[in-house]
N, C-alpha and C positions, 0 to 999 in steps of 0.2 A: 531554439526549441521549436520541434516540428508542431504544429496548429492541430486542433483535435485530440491533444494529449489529455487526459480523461483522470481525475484524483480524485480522494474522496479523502475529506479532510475531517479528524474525529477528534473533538476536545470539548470538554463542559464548560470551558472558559468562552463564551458568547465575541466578548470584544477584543479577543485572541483571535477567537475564528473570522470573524467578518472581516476583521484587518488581512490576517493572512490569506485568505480566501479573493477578496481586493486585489493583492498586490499580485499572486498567481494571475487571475483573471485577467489584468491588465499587462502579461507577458503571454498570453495568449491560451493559458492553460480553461479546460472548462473544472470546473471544482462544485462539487458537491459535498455539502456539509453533514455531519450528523453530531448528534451532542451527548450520545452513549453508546456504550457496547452492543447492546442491542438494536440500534436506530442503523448501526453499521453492518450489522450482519442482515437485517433485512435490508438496507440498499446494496451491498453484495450480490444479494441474490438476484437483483432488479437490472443489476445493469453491471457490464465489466471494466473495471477499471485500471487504468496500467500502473498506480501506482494507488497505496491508502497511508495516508498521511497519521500517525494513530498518539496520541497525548498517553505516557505511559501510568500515570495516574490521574483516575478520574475515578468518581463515587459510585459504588454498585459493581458492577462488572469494569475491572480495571482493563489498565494496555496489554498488559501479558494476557490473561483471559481471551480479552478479546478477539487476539490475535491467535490465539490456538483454535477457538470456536472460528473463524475465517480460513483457516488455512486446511481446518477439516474438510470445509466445505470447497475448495480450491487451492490447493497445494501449491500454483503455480504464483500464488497472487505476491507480490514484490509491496512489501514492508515497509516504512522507515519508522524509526519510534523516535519519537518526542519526548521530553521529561523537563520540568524546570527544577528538578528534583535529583538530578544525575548524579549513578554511581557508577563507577566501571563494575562492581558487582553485577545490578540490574543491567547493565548495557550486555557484557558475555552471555547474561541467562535469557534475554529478548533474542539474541541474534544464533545463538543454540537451540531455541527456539523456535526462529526461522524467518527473524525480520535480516532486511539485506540490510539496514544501517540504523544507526541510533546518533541522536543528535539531542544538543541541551537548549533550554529556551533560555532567551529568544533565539529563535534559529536565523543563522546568517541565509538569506535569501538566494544569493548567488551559489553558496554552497548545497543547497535545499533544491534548486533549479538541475545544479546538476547532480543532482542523487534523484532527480526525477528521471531526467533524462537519460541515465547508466537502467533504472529498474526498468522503465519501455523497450529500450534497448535487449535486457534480458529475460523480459517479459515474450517480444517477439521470436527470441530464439526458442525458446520454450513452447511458444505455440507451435514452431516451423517443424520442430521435434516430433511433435506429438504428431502434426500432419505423417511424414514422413516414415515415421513408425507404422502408422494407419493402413499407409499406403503398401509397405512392406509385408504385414499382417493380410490384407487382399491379396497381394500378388502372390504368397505362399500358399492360401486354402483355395486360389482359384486353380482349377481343373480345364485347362487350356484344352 
């Protein structure tokens, strides 16, 4: 995992997060926490991150919510949903959605590492897009 990979890990469970947040850290990832739906949409706003790690039930503004109020705000942002609660129901209706992957707790790390590393991955092609369009959009209204 390339260093500078940037998460924002979202779950009400305290000594879930610190653990997970730990073990990331120490494979090189930088992680930032939040402990609700809202804690998460205003660090969104603050800072971009390549992937957001998001707990699909938590109290208040749940994982689905949350993640639709996030992706309003950044269409591009790459997902995973967490649930210690898993249905393939909720899983289809998260990823319709618009989270890229849904996973059950405890989440297998190795597996978690590399669903970080595939959303970065198509996180950048996304941004490379948008450049490139940009660029395509100037070169057609400029007046040579």
């Amino acid at each position: 995992m390339a260093s500078g990979t940037k998460v924002l890990l979202v779950d009400d469970e305290e000594e879930f997060v610190e653990a997970l947040a730990e073990r990331m850290t120490s494979r090189g990832i930088q992680v930032d926490t939040a402990r609700d739906g809202k804690e998460a949409v205003d660090k969104q706003e603050e800072k971009d991150y390549d992937a957001i790690i998001l707990d699909l039930s938590m109290p208040g503004m749940d994982g689905l919510e949350t993640m639709k109020q996030l992706l309003l705000k950044n269409p591009d942002l790459q997902i995973i949903l967490l649930t210690g609660h898993a249905s393939l129901e909720k899983g289809v209706e998260a990823v319709k959605a618009g989270a890229v992957s849904f996973l059950e707790k405890p989440a297998d790390l190795n597996k978690l590492m590399e669903l970080i590393k595939e959303a970065k991955a198509q996180k950048m092609l996304l941004v490379e897009e948008r450049m490139e369009e940009k660029m395509k959009e100037l070169l057609r209204n400029r007046s040579w």
